[in-house]
N, C-alpha and C positions, 0 to 999 in steps of 0.2 A: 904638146897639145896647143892648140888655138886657141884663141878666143873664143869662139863661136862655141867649142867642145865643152868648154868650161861653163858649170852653168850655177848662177848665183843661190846662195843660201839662204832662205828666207829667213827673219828675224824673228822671234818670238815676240808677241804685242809685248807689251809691260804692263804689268797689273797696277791699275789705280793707287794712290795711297789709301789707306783704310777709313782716313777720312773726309777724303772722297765719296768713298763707298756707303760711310755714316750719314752724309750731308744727304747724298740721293736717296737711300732709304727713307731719312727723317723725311724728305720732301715727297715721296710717295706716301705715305704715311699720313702726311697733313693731307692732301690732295683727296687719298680713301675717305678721311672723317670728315674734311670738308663737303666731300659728297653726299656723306651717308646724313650729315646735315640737310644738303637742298632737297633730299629726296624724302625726306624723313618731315618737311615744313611743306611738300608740297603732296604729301599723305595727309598731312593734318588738314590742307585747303579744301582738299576733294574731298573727304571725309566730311567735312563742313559742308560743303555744299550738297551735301548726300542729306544732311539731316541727321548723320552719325555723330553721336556726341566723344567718341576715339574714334580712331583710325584701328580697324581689321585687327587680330593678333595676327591672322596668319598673312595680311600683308606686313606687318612690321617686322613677323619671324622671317619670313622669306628675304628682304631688307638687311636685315642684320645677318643671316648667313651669308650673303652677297659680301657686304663687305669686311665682317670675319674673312671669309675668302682672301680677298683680295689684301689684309693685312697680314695672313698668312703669309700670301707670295712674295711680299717685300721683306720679310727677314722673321724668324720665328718669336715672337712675340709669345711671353705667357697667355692663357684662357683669361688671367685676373686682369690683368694691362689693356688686353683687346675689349673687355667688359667695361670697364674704363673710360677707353674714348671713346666706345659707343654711347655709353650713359651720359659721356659730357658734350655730346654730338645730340643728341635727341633734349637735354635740358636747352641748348642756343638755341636748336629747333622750336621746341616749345616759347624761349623769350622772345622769338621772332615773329612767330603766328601771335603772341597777344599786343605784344607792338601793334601788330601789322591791324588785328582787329580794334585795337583803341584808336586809327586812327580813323 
């Protein structure tokens, strides 16, 4: 056989170490609730400027299935855990909109 006839064998990637795979998660993860924050303060703004004294249920429900979702997709998270940093995602929200209005 030749060279030419011979034909090379691909390598299999190599899988990350695990944590690796921990580290990007947790940073997907922060990235979801830090969202589900600016979007969650910038509900409460319009909302305010509506005259509404909350923000919609069904825009906050829609909001939090959103990024339920998206904390699904990063690794399975309990229902209690995702409840969690939603709840501690909507309280910075909330410190931030009365900041924002004392100043």
């Amino acid at each position: 056989t030749t060279r030419s006839e011979i034909k090379a064998v691909p390598k299999a990637k190599a899988k990350p170490p695990k944590s690796d795979i921990k580290a990007a998660a947790d940073a997907q993860i922060k990235a979801a609730v830090e969202a589900h924050t600016a979007e969650t303060l910038a509900q409460l703004k319009i909302s305010a400027s509506r005259g509404q004294k909350c923000v919609p249920g069904h825009v906050m429900d829609g909001l939090r299935n959103r990024t339920t979702l998206k904390l699904k997709e990063v690794r399975s998270l309990g229902t209690a855990m995702i409840s969690k940093k939603l709840s501690l995602a909507e309280e910075i929200a909330v410190s931030q909109y009365i900041a924002f209005i004392k100043r």
